[in-house]
N, C-alpha and C positions, 0 to 999 in steps of 0.2 A: 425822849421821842421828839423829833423836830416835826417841821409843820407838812413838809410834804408826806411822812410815812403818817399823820394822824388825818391828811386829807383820806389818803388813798384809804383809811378806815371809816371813814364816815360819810364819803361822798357816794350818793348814789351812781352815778360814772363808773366808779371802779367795781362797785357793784355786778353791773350788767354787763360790764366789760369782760369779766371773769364768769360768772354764772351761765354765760350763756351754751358752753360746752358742756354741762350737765343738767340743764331745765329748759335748752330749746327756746324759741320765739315763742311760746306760751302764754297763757297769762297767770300760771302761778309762780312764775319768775316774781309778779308785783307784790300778790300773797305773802312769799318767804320775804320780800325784801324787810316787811315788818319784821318776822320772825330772826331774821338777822341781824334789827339792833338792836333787842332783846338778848342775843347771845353774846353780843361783844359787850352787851352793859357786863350783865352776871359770869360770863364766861372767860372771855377777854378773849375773845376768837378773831380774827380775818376774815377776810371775803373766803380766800385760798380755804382756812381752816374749816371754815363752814360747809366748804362745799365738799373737797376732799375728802371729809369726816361723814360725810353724808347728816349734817346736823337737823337739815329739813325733816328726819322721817326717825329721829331720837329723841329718847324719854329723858328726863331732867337727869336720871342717876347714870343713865349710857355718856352724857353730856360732859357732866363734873369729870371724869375720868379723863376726858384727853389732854395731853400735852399743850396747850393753844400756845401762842405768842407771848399773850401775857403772862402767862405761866411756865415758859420757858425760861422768858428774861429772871423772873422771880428766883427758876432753880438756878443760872447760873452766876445771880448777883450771891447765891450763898456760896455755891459748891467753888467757883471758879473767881477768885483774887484779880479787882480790874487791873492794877499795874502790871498784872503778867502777862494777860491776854493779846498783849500786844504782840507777844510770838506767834501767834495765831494767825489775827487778823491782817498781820503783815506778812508776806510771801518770800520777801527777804528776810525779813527775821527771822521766820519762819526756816529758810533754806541755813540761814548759820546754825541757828539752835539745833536743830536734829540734823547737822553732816553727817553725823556717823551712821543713821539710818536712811538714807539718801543715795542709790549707786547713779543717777541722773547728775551727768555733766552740766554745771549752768556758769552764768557771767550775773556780775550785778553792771548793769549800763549807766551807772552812776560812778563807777569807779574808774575814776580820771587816769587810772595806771596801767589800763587797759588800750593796749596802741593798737593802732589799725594792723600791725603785722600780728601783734599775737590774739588779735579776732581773726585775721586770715589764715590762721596758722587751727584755732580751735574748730573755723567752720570745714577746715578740708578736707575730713572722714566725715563727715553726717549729709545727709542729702533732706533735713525737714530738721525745722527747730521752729518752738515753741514762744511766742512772745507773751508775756503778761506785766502787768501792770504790778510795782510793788508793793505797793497798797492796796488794799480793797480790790473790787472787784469779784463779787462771790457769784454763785452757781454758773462759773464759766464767763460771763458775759462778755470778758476784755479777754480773751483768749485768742491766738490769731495763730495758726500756722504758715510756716513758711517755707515754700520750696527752693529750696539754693538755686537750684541747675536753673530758674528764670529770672535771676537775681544777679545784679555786679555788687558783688562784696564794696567794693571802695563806696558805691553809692549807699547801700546798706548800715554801712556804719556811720556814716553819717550820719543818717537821717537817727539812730540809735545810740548814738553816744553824741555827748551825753544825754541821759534821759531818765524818768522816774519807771525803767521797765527791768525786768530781770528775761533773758533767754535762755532757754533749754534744751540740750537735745531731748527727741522724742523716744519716749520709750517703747524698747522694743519686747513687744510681746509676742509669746507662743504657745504650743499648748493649749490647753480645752479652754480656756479661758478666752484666747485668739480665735478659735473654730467657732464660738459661738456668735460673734458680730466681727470681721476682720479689719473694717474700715473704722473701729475705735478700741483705744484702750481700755481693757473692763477690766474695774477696779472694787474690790472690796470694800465697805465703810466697815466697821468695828468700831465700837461703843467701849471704853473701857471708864471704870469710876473706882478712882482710890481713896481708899476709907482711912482714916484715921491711924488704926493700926497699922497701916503701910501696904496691905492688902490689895491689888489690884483684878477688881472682878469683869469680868467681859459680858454683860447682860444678852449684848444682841450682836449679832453679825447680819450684813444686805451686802449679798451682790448686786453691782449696778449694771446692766448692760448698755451699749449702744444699741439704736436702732435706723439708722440712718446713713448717709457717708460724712455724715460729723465725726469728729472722731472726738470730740467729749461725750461722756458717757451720763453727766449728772440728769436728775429726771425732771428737775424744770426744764430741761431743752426737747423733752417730751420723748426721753428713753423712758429704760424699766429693770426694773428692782425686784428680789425674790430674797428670801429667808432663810438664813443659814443658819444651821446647828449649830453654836458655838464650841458646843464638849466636839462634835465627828468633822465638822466643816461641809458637811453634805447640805445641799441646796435642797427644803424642807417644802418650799411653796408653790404654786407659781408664782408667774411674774404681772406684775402690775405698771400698770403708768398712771398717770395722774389725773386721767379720764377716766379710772375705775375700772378700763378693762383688763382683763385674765389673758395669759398666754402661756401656757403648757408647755408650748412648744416657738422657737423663735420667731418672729414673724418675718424674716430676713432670711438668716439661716436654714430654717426648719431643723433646726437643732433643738433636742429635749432640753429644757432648764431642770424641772421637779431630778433631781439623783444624783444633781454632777456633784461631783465632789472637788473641793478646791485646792490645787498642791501644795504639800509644803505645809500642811495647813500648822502642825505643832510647833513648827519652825515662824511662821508667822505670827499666831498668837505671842509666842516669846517675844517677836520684834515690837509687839504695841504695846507688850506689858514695863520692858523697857525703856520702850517712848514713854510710857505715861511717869517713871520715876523723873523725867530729866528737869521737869518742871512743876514739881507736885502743890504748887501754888494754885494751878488749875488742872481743877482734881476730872471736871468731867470733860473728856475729848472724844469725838465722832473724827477716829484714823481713818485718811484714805489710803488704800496700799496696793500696790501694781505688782503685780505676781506674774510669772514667766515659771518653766520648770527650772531653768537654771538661775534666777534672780527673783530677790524680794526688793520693794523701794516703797521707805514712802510718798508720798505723792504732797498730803498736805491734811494739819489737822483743823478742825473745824471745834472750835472752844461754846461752842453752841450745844453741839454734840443734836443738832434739829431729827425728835423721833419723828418727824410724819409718814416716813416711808412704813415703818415697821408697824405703826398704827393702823395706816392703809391696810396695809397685806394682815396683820391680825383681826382686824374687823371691832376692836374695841381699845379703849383708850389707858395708859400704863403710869400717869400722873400717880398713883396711890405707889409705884414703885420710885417714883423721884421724889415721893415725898420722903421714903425712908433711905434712899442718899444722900437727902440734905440732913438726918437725924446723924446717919453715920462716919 
């Protein structure tokens, strides 16, 4: 843990910077702030974790149960091998390693063999592509869309090559998936954890929605997530954001969440049960997967495999289940 991620755990700053969206200008904001380094001694919780979890108005044994931070990293220093992880938390690697589950055209802008005509030649079907950063950069944040038709290609690549970024065409989505937010991509997380035996079990599935004209759909950018059946693929819950409220129904759309059913869905599970052999060094991976009725893609896996979504939306914490895929 470096110094800036154990400030933002200990500082009161970060505290009331976060808390304030679910305890208001109050004064039992000052109350919990005690009761919150009490949880990260014994719990190993976050600001986020605390609040999220609703920890202010839980009993010691509801507590021990969730997933925190610190006990994330714990499960995946067992279950997930650090020299692997690196396909993961790299976007490029990431894009080599899984091509074969990947239909998402992209460039690495590091690759010096890439000439301004065969960039000119890749951008002139697509009308939007995708910039990210190769490294790092999680829950979206160096994400940038780009629209060609206000753009000169010659000055574009420039500024792009070379560079440490990779670019994407945008995937193109349709289907119930599309009808539900149309100004983002809405993508699946899937949870998969392989056991020992070689076993690949799928504990949890979340739809994520957009709710905005972002077209990322992750729920730190203050979208929402709902519950899927992994055995049917039907969408089990409602939907949640990370302010703890419920939506039944879209709040955008006015499209139902609780019924939809996900296409493809037998078809897709097969694709992330296959991802998870390709690198079985790291055993536990949170797939993201972009579903259309005529195409499946991954998008990108998360070697974290972070339960707080499904947590949220269950109402109680699943730590006693990761305790037995670290046995397994």
């Amino acid at each position: 843990m470096n110094v800036r991620h154990l400030y933002e755990l200990v500082s009161p700053v970060s505290y009331f910077k976060i808390s304030k969206d679910y305890f208001g200008p109050g004064f039992r904001r000052f109350i919990y702030l005690f009761d919150y380094y009490v949880c990260l001694f014994f719990y190993g919780c976050t600001v986020t974790d605390y609040c999220v979890y609703e920890f202010w108005c839980r009993r010691h044994r509801s507590r021990r149960e969730y997933v925190t931070l610190w006990k994330l990293h714990r499960a995946c220093n067992v279950l997930n091998k650090k020299e692997f992880r690196k396909f993961f938390s790299s976007k490029l690697e990431f894009n080599k390693k899984f091509m074969n589950y990947r239909s998402i055209e992209w460039l690495d802008c590091s690759d010096k063999s890439i000439s301004e005509a065969i960039f000119e030649r890749w951008c002139s079907c697509k009308s939007k592509i995708i910039v990210k950063k190769a490294h790092g950069g999680g829950e979206g944040k160096t994400l940038k869309m780009l629209y060609l038709k206000d753009l000169d290609v010659h000055d574009l690549y420039n500024k792009l090559f070379p560079s440490d970024n990779i670019i994407e065409d945008l995937y193109i989505q349709n289907g119930i998936l599309h009808e539900l937010n149309p100004s983002s991509v809405n993508t699946v997380r899937i949870f998969t954890v392989l056991q020992n035996s070689g076993t690949v079990i799928i504990p949890y599935a979340v739809l994520r929605i957009g709710c905005s004209d972002d077209f990322r759909d992750n729920a730190a950018g203050g979208n929402i997530f709902a519950l899927i059946d992994p055995e049917s693929g039907v969408v089990i819950s409602k939907a949640v954001n990370k302010k703890l409220q419920q939506f039944a129904f879209h709040p955008v759309s006015g499209k139902q969440i609780v019924g939809v059913t996900i296409p493809r869905w037998n078809e897709v599970l097969q694709l992330v049960k296959n991802a998870a052999n390709v690198c079985p060094e790291v055993r536990h991976v949170g797939w993201d997967v972009a579903i259309s009725d005529n195409d499946i893609s991954l998008i990108e896996g998360n070697d974290d495999g972070d339960p707080v979504m499904q947590e949220m939306i269950l109402g109680h914490g699943i730590w006693p289940e990761y305790r037995e895929y670290m046995r397994s």
